[in-house]
Every structure is written in C-alpha cells, then in structure tokens.
N, C-alpha and C positions, 0 to 999 in steps of 0.2 A: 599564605603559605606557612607550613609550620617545618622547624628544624625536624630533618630525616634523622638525625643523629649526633652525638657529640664530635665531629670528624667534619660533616658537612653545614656549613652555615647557610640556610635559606632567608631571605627578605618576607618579614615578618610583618603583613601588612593589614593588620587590625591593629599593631601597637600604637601608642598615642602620645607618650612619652618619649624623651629623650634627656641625659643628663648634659647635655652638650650647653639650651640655654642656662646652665647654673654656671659655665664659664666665661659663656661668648653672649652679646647681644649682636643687633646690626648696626647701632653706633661701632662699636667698635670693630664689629669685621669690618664693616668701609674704611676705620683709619686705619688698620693693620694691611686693609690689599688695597690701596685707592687706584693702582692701575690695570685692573682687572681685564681681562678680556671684552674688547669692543667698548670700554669706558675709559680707556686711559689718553689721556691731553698728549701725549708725547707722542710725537713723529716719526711715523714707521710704515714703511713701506709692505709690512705685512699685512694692514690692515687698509690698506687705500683702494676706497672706492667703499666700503662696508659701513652700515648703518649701524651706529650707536645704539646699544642695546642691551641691558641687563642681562647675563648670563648665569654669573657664579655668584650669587645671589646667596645675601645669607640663607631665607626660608628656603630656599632651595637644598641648600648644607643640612638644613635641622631636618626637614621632610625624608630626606633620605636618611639619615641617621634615626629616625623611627621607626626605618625596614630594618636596622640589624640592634635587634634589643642588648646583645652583650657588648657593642661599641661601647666605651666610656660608663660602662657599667660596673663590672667590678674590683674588687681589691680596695676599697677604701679611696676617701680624696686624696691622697697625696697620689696613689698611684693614677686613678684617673684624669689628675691634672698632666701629669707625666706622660698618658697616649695621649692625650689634645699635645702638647705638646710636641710629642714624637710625631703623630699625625700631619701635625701642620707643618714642620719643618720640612718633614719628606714632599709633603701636596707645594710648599715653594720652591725646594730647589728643583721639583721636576716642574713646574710651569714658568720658572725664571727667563726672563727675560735678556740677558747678558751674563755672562761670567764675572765681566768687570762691574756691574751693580749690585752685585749678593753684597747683602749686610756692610752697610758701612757707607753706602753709596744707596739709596734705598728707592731708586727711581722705578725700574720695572719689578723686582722682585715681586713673586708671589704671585700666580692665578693670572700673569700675564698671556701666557698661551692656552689654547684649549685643546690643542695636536702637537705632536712631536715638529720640533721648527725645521723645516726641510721639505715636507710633504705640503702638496701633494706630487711635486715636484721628483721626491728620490723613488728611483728602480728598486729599494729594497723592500721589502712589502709584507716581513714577519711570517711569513709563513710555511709552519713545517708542517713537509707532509708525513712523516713519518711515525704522527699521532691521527693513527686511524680512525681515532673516536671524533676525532673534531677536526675533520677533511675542509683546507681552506677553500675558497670558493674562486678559481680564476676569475684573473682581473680586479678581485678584491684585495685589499693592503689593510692588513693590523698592523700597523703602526701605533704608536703611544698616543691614547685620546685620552684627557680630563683629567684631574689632580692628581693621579697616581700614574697616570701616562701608561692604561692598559695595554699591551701587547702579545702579541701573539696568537693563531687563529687558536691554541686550545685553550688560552685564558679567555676572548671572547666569546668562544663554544659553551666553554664551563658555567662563565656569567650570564650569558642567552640562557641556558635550563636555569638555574638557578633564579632568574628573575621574571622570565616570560615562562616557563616551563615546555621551550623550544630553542633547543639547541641552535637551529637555524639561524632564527629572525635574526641575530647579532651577525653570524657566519656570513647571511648572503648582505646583511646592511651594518655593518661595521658603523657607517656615519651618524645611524642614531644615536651617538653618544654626544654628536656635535651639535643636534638640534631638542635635545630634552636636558634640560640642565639636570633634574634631578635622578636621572638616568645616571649621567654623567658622575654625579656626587657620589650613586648606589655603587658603581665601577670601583671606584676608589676604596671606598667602605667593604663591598664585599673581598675587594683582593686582602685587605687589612688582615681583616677575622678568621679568613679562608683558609686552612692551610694546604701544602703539597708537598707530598712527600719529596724528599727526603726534608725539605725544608716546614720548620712549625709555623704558624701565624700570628703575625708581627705585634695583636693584638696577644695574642700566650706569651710572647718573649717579656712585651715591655711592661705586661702586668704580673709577672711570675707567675703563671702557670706551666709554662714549657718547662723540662724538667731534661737539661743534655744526657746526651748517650755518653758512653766512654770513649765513643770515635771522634763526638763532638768536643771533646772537653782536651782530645789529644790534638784534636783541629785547634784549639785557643775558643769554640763557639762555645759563649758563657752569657744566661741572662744579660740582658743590656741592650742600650740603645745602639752597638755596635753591632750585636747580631741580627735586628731589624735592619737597618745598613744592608749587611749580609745577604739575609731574604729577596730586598730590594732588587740589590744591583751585586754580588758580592765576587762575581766572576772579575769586576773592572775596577773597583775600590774597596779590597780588602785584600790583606797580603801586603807583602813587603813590595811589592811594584805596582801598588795602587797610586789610580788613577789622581793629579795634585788637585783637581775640580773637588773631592769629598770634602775637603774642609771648608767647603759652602754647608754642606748636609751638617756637619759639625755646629757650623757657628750658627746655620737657623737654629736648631737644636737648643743651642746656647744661649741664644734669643729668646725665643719661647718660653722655655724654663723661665727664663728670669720674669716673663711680659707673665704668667701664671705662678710665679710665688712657689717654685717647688725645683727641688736639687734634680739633678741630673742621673742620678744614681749609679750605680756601679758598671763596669763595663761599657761605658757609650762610646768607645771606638772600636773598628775593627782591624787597625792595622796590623794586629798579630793574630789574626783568623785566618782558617783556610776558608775557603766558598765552603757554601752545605756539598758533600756530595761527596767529597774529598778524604 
C-alpha cells in the first residue's frame, strides 16, 4: 500500500527498513520488558491455565515498524531517539501491570497485558454508534488491545481499511489483534502517525512538525511530550484535575530518555493543557 496523502498514513508493505534497530536490539527489548505477555514468572491469576508463548516479540515490533516508513524517521537523532522514547513509555504505561510497580518497582511494567485489564469480563464495549462510517458490530467490544490499547469501533474501522483495505475484518473481529502480534505492534504504530482531527499525531508533535493553532496555544497545547499525553488520553490526565496515575506516563518518559541518551525536550507535561477540542 502506498500513502493516499499527507493527512492519511497507510502500512507500507514493500518497505524493508526500519531506524528502530539502530536503537533497540532483542538483547535488550527482553531486559527492558522481561515480563511480557504470556512470558512473565510472576503469579497471576490473569494468565492461569494459558500456555507460555512469545507474543510481543522484538522481530515482531521492527516488522511492523517497516509498515509505517515515517515512524522514527525523521527530524534528525536526537529527535528520533526522543519518539522511541515517547513511544515506549506510552506502549508501558498502557500495558502495565499494576500502578504500584511503574518505575521503581519494575516487576510487571511494560507489555505486561495485551487487552485492557477487565475484559472480557466489563459490559463496556467502546463502542459509538454515532460514527456512521465505522457502525460497531453487536456483541462485539473495542476495548484497548496491544501496546497502545486501541479503542474504539472507529479507531479499529479506521485501522481495518488502512491495513486490510476493509473496514470490516477489524469491525466484525476486533480479537485479531490478540492472535497476530505484528497486527498488534501495526495498531500501535499506526494510531502513533495517524492523526484526527482536531487532535495532530503524536509522531508530528514529538518530532516538530505539528505547528499549534491559536486555539491550541490559548489551550496551553504546545510541541512536547505533554501534548502526545494529550492526543493519548487528554480528556483524564491533562488539566488541573488530571488523573495522579499520569505521572507513571511521566516517569516512563523519564526513563526512556535517559535508557536512550537524549533530553526530554520542552513541554513534556500536560498539566496546564486543555484536551484537543477545547
């Protein structure tokens, strides 16, 4: 597939490259997540009865990161260590494993889950009908799957054309994201680059190419890893009565930078941001 346009990012699957291994190898993704999904020794009732089994697998991270050419591509190294770095902190705090082991305690962090923790279990099931174009499918639940915990029946509508070139296949089977890891990785990656309006993507913010409005700039949304934040989640931790959990997203953040040799750069919080929209 080739990019329809500067606005829409499609998975670009003759590329063959990736600048991802110039930061990561698989030595060190397994000691940065050693309790990965379906790999980790600690005792948990989530996983009892399920057969050990590689999932989030490095070659799996770099294979998808092949489909979207402008991931960790440009702006120079400093800035591309700066998305690995934003990237990864966002892909752990949303697969973490406890509140009380982010950073500091560093037992589950990281690629611990592969679906929002709750499910299949919670009656809340993501899905608006009220996005005509991406109708959810009864008795289907978009719930957060994979390192960026995709949500919503018109993010996985959006993602289904953009990778299958069928809306559907995601709409009526949501769970394919739980049995192809590098499905799983593309999710993550393409919500990254993606953007939606009103909100730019997270991959324009943290490399400087988003360029605020005057609405955004009266919001406090300014370059930075706070406005990625923002994009993320920015209805629940951003603003003065944001959610105390963000300063997990903070301090992987802070982690990262440091585990990749590059500052933090300006703006990395959002607590004086309105949400995009605002």
């Amino acid at each position: 597939m080739k990019i329809k346009n500067s606005d829409t990012i499609l998975p670009n699957k003759s590329n063959k490259e990736t600048n991802l291994t110039k930061y990561l190898d698989a030595k060190n993704w397994n000691r940065l997540f050693p309790n990965r999904f379906h790999l980790s020794k600690l005792s948990d009732s989530s996983f009892t009865g399920l057969p050990k089994r590689e999932f989030y697998s490095f070659d799996a991270f770099v294979e998808a990161a092949k489909l979207f050419p402008v991931f960790l591509s440009e702006g120079g190294d400093t800035l591309q260590r700066r998305e690995l770095a934003a990237f990864l902190a966002n892909m752990s705090h949303e697969t973490n494993g406890g509140w009380d082991d982010a950073p500091g305690g560093m037992e589950k962090w990281g690629l611990y889950f592969v679906q929002e923790k709750g499910f299949p279990n919670s009656q809340f099931n993501y899905a608006d009908t009220s996005r005509k174009k991406w109708i959810p499918v009864e008795g289907k639940s978009y719930h957060g799957r994979g390192p960026l915990q995709l949500s919503w029946n018109y993010n996985y509508g959006q993602f289904s054309e953009a990778y299958f070139g069928n809306k559907q296949i995601l709409l009526d089977n949501p769970d394919l994201l739980l049995k192809d890891s590098v499905l799983c990785f593309a999710s993550a990656i393409w919500f990254w680059v993606h953007d939606q309006y009103p909100k730019p993507s997270c991959h324009d913010i943290i490399t400087g190419k988003w360029e605020p409005s005057p609405k955004d700039i009266a919001g406090g949304r300014l370059p930075g890893f706070g406005a990625v934040v923002n994009v993320i989640n920015g209805g629940l931790e951003c603003g003065e009565n944001h959610s105390d959990r963000t300063k997990y997203r903070y301090t992987f953040y802070q982690y990262f930078c440091n585990y990749l040799h590059v500052d933090q750069g300006l703006n990395a919080d959002c607590s004086n941001q309105k949400p995009f929209g605002k």
